[in-house]
C-alpha positions in Angstrom: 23.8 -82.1 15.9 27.1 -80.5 14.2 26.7 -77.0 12.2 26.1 -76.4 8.8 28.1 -73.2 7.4 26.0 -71.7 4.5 27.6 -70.4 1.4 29.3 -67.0 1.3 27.2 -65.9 -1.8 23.9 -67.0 0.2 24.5 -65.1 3.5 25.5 -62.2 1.3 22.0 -61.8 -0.5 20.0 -63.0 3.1 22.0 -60.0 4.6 21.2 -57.9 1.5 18.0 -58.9 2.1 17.7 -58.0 5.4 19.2 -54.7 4.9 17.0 -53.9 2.5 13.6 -54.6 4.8 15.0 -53.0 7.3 15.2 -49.8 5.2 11.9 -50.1 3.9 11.0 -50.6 7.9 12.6 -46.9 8.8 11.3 -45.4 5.8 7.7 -46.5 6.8 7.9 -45.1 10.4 9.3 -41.5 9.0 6.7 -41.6 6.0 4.1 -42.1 9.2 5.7 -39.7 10.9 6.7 -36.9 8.9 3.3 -35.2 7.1 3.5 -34.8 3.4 4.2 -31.9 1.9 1.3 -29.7 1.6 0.2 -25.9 -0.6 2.1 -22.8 0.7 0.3 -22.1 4.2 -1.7 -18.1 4.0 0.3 -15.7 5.9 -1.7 -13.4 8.6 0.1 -10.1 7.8 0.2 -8.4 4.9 3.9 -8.3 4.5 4.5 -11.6 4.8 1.7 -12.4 2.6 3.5 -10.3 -0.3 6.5 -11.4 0.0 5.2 -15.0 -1.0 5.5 -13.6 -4.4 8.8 -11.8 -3.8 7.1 -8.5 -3.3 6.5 -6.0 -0.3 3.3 -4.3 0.6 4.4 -1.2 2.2 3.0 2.1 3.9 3.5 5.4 4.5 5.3 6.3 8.0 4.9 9.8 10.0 7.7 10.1 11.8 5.8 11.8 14.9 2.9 9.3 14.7 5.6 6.4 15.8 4.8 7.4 19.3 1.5 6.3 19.1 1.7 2.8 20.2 -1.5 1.7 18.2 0.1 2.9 15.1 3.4 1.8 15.5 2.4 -1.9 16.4 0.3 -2.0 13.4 2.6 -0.8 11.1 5.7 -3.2 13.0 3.4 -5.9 12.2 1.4 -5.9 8.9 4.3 -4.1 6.5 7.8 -4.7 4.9 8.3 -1.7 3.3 8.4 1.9 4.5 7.9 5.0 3.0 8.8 8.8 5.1 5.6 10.1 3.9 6.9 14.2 4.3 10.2 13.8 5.8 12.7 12.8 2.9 11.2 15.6 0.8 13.1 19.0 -0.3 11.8 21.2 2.7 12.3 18.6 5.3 16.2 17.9 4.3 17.5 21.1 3.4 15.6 23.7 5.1 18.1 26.5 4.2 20.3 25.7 1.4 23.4 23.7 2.3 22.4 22.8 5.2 20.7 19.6 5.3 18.4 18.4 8.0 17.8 14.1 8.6 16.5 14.2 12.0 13.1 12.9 10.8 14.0 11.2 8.3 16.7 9.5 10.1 14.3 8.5 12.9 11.8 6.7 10.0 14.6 4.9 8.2 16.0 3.7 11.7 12.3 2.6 12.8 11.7 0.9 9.7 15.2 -0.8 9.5 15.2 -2.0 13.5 12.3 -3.4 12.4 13.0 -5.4 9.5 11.8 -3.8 6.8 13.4 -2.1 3.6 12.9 1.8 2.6 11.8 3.7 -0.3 13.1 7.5 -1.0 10.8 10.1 -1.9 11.0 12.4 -3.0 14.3 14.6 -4.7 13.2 16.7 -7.4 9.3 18.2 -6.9 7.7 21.1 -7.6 5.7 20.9 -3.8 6.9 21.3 -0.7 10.1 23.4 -1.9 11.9 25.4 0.5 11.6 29.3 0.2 15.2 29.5 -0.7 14.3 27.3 -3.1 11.6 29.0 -4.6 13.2 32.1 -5.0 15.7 30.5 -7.2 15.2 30.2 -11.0 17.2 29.5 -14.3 20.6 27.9 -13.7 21.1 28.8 -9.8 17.6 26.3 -9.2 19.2 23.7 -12.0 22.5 23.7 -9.5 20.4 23.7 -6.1 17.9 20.5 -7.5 21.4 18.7 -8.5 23.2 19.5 -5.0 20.2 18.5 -3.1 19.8 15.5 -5.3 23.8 14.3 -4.1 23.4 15.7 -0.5 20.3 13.6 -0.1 21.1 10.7 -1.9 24.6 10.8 -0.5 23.4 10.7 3.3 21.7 7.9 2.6 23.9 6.0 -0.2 23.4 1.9 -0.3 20.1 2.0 2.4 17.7 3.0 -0.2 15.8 0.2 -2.2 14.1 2.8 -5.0 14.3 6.6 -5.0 11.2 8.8 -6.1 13.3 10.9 -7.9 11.1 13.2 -9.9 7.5 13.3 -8.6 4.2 14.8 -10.6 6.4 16.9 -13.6 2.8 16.3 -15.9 -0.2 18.6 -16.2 -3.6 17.2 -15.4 -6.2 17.1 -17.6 -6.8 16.2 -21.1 -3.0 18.1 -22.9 -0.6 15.5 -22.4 2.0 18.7 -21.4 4.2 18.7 -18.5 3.4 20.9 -15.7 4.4 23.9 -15.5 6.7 24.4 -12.9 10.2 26.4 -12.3 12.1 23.2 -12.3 10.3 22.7 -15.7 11.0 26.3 -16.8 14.7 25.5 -16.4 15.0 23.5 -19.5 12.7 20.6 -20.4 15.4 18.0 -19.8 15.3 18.7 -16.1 13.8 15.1 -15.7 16.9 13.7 -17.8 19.2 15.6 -15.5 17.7 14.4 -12.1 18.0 10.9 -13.4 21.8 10.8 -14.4 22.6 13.1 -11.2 21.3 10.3 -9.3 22.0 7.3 -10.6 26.0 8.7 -10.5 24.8 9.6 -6.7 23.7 6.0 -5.4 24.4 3.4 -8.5 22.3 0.7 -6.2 19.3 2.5 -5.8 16.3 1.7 -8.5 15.3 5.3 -9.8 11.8 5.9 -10.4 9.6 8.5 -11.6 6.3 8.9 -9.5 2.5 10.3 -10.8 -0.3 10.3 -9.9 -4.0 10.2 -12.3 -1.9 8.3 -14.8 -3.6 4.8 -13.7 -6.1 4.6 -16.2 -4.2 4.1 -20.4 -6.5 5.8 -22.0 -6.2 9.1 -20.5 -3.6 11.6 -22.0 -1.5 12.2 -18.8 -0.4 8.5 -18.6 0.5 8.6 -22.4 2.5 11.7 -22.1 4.1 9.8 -19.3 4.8 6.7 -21.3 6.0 8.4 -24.2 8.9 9.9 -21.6 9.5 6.9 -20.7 10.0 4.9 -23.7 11.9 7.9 -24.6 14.2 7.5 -22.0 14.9 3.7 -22.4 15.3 4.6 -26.0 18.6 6.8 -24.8 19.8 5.2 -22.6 18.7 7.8 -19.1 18.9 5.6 -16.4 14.9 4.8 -15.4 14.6 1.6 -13.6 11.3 2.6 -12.1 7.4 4.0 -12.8 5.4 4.7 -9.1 1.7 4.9 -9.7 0.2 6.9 -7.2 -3.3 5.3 -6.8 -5.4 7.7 -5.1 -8.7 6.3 -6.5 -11.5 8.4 -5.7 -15.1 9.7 -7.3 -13.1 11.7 -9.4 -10.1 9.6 -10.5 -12.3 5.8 -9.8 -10.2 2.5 -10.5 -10.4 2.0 -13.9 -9.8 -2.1 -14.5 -8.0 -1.2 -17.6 -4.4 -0.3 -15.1 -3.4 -3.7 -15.4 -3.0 -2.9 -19.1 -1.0 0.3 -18.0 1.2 -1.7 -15.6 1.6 -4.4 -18.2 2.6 -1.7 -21.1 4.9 0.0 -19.1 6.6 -2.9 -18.1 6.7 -3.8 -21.4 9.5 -1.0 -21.9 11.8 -3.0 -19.5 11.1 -0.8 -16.4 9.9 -2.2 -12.9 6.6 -0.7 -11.9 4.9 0.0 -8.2 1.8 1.0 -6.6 3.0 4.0 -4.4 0.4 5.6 -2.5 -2.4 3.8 -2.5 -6.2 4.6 -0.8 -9.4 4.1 -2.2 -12.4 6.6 -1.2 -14.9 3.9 1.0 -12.2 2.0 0.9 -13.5 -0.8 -1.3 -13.2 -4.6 -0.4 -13.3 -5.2 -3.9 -11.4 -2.1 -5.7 -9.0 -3.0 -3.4 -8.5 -6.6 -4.3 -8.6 -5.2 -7.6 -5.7 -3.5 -7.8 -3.6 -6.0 -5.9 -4.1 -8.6 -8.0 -3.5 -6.2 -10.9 0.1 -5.8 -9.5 0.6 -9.6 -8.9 -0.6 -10.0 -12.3 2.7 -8.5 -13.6 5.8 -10.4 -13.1 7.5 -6.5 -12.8 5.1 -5.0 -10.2 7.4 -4.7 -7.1 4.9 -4.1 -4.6 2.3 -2.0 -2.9 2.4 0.9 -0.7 -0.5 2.5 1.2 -0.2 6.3 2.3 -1.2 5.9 5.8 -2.0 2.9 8.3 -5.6 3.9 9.6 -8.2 6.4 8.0 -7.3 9.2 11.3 -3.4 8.9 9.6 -4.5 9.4 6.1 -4.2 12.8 4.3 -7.9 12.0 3.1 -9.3 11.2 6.1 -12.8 12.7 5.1 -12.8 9.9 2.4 -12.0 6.9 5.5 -9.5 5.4 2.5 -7.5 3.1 4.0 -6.9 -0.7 5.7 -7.9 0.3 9.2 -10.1 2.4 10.9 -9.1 5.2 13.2 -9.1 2.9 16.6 -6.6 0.4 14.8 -8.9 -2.6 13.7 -9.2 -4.2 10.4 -11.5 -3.1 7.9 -13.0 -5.2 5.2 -10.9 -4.5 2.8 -8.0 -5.7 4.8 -9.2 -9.2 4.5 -9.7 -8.6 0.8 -6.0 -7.4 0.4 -4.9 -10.6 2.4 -6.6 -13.1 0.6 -5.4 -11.8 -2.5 -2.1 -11.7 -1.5 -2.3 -15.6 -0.5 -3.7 -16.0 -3.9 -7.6 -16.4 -2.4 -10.4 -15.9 -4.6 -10.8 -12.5 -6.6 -14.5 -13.1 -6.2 -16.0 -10.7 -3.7 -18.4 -11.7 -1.5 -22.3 -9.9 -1.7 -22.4 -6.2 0.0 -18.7 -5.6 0.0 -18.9 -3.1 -3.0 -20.2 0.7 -3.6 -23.1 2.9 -3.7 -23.5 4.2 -7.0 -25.4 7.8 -6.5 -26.6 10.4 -9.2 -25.3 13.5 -8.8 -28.4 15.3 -9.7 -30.9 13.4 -7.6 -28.4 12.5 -4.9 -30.2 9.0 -4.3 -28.5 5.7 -5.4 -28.9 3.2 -8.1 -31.1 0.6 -6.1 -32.6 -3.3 -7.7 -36.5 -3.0 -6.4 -37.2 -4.5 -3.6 -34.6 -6.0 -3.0 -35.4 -8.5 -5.8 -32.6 -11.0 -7.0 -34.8 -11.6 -10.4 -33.3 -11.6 -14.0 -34.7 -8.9 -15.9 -35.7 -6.1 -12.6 -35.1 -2.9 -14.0 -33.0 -0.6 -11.9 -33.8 2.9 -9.8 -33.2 5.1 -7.9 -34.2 5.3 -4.3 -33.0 6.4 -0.9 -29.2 5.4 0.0 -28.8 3.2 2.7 -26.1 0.7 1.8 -28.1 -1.9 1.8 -26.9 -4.8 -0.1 -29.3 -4.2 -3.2 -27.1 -0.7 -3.4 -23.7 -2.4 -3.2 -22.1 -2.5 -6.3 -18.6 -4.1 -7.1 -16.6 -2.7 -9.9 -14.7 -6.3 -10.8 -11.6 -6.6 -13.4 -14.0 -7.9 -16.0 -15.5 -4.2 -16.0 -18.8 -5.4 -14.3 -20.7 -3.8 -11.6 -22.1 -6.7 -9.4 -24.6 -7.1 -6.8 -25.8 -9.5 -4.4 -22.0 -11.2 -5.4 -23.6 -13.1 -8.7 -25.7 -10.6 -10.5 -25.0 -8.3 -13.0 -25.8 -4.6 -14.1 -26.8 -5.4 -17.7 -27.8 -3.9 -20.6 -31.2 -4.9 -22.3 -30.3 -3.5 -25.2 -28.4 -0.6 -27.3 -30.2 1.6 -28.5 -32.0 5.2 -26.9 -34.1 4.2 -23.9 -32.6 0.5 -23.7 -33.7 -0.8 -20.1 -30.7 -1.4 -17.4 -31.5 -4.1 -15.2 -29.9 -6.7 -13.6 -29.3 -10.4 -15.2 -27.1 -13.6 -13.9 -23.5 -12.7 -14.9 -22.1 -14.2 -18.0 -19.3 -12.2 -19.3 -21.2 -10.5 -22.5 -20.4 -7.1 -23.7 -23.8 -5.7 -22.3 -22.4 -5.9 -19.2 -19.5 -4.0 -18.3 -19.4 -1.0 -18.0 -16.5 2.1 -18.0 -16.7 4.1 -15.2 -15.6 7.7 -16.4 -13.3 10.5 -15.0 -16.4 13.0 -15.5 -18.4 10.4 -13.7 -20.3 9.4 -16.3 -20.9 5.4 -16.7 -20.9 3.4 -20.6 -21.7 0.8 -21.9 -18.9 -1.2 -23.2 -21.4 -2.5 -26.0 -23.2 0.1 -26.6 -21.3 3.4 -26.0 -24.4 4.7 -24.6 -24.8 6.1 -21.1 -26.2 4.9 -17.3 -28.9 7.7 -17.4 -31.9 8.3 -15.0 -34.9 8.2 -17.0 -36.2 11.7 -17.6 -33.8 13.8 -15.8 -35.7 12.6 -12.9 -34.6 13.0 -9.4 -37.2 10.8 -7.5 -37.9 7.4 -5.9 -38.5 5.0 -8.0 -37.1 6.8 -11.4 -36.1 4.4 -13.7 -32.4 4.1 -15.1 -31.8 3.3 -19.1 -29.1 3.5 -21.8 -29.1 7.0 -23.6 -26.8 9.3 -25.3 -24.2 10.6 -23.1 -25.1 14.2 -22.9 -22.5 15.2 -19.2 -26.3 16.0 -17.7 -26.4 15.3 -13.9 -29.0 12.5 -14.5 -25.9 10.8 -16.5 -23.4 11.4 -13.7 -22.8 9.5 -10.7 -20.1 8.8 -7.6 -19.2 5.8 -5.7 -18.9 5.9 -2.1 
């Protein structure tokens, strides 16, 4: 049988053709092979978690705890950010004036940069921990010895540091809104404005900051004092780049779930803001989920650091305020910081909260019985942490128990009964939880108050005028 040759045009579309199934053939064995693409995998560590969103969670380092291996290995692992929690400050660099000391502080910025992680300064100008040299000073000699240590320190350690803390607590507590008075303060009010030009001229790379602490919650005057500085500041041009929020909640200075609005408003000026020494008395699953997402929330939080890695490392370790306890393992609160960071649900889970106790009576808001019925009217009774004592402070401004119910307000008026009710967002409840310790009714401005003045199992809890009695005032542990 002789050949037939085909047509050039036809063997060029049956090889076209071909080609093109043997294409779709490879890219059908890789789509079988390769897995498609899937949501960001959750990181295990808390730094790595964070930096998902371009952040760090950080801690406070001891430079002669880092011989503890315990210690050391958790904070290698879980952290990306390092702070020298004493040994960057005044006393521990300059000891006598001139003559500046880094051994420690050299020894936590190596540690932290061996192991990967970046460093924040704090602090340069402070009224605390001065040297004695220092304190003797006054006038324009102290002006001259807070701008040379500002340039000695800053100089050492020029293009290493990420943000300085270059002024630290320069406000009063309490309810004037005045700075503090201290002798940096008594050498001219624009001592601040000084520090901040000295430095930035000292390190140009370095964010500046100004650090505070009790200025969480907007409402009180200390954080507007601070904000009006700092809009002030921006205003004239003094370099700021920076606002550190200390974060030591505690019974006295509780998380307030308005400081996302104070992050929010002071980024709102066009200054970065961070979380800077965090712990949280009973260390709070939920309080501290709470303020995490608050500073992922804002697109100008930087990140969180915590001032110590376990409670035995904390300068509050009466108040067991941190992620870990003392032998090194995870608290609950741990998990609740790492499933925020990996964007898991805010939601906490029933029993992960706080004891709410009176003051006067020294026994703890408790739901009868344990009952999980709408409408059972609250008391108080024995603490024992059970779960119908647990109660979670969430950023709505409710206190929840049992994960689903709600501390809610019957009514608003004198005597109004305070129960518990299926959550459902109404003003009725949430609740503010007060500096004095005092807790009102967003609704009904009225006050948690144990019925009576009484101090004794099974006293009932109502709404009543807030009158600072003992029966009205309450901690969280």
């Amino acid at each position: 049988m002789g050949s037939h040759a085909l047509p050039r045009s036809v063997v060029r579309r049956k090889l076209h053709a071909l080609l093109l199934t043997l294409v779709a053939s490879v890219l059908g064995v890789v789509a079988a092979l390769v897995a498609p693409p899937s949501a960001q995998a959750a990181e295990s560590t808390l730094g790595a978690a964070a930096a998902q969103s371009g952040r760090y969670f950080g801690v406070a380092i001891a430079a002669n705890r880092l011989s503890d291996s315990t210690y050391a290995t958790i904070a290698a692992r879980e952290f990306n950010s390092v702070t020298a929690e004493n040994e960057m400050k005044i006393d521990a660099t300059q000891p006598q004036r001139g003559q500046f000391n880094f051994t420690a502080a050299d020894r936590v910025y190596n540690w932290a940069v061996q192991n990967g992680k970046e460093v924040r300064g704090h602090t340069l100008a402070w009224h605390s921990q001065q040297p004695g040299w220092m304190q003797s000073l006054s006038g324009s000699a102290l002006r001259q010895a807070m701008i040379d240590h500002i340039n000695g320190v800053m100089g050492h350690y020029k293009g290493k540091i990420a943000q300085w803390d270059v002024v630290n607590e320069a406000f009063a507590d309490g309810s004037s809104g005045a700075r503090r008075d201290s002798n940096l303060e008594r050498t001219g009010s624009d001592w601040i404005e000084v520090a901040f030009r000295t430095a930035r001229a000292a390190d140009p790379s370095a964010k500046l900051c100004y650090n505070d602490y009790n200025v969480e919650n907007w409402t009180w005057a200390k954080t507007q004092a601070m904000y009006r500085m700092v809009r002030d500041f921006k205003q004239r041009g003094v370099p700021i780049d920076c606002v550190g929020f200390q974060s030591h909640f505690n019974s006295g200075s509780p998380y307030n779930s308005n400081f996302r609005t104070t992050l929010q408003n002071f980024a709102a000026l066009g200054v970065d803001v961070a979380i800077t020494e965090l712990d949280i008395q009973g260390a709070s699953p939920s309080t501290y989920a709470a303020v995490v997402n608050d500073c992922l929330a804002v697109s100008r939080c930087l990140g969180v650091t915590v001032w110590g890695v376990r409670d035995s490392d904390s300068w509050r370790s009466e108040h067991t305020p941190l992620l870990f306890y003392s032998n090194g393992s995870k608290k609950p609160a741990y998990t609740a910081v790492l499933d925020a960071l990996n964007g898991g649900s805010t939601t906490p889970p029933p029993g992960d909260g706080n004891t709410i106790k009176g003051v006067g009576s020294g026994r703890c808001l408790d739901v009868p019985n344990a009952s999980t019925a709408d409408g059972t009217q609250l008391h108080l009774w024995d603490c024992h942490n059970g779960t119908n004592q647990q109660w979670t402070h969430t950023d709505a401004g409710e206190l929840r128990v049992y994960g689903n119910k709600c501390l809610d307000a019957a009514g608003t008026g004198n005597g109004a009964k305070v129960q518990i009710y299926s959550c459902w967002g109404g003003d009725n409840q949430k609740w503010r939880l007060n500096a004095d310790g005092s807790i009102v009714g967003v609704q009904s401005g009225l006050c948690l108050d144990a019925v009576g003045a009484g101090t004794a199992n099974g006293t009932l809890i109502q709404l009543y005028s807030c009158s600072n009695g003992s029966n009205q005032r309450w901690t969280r542990a």
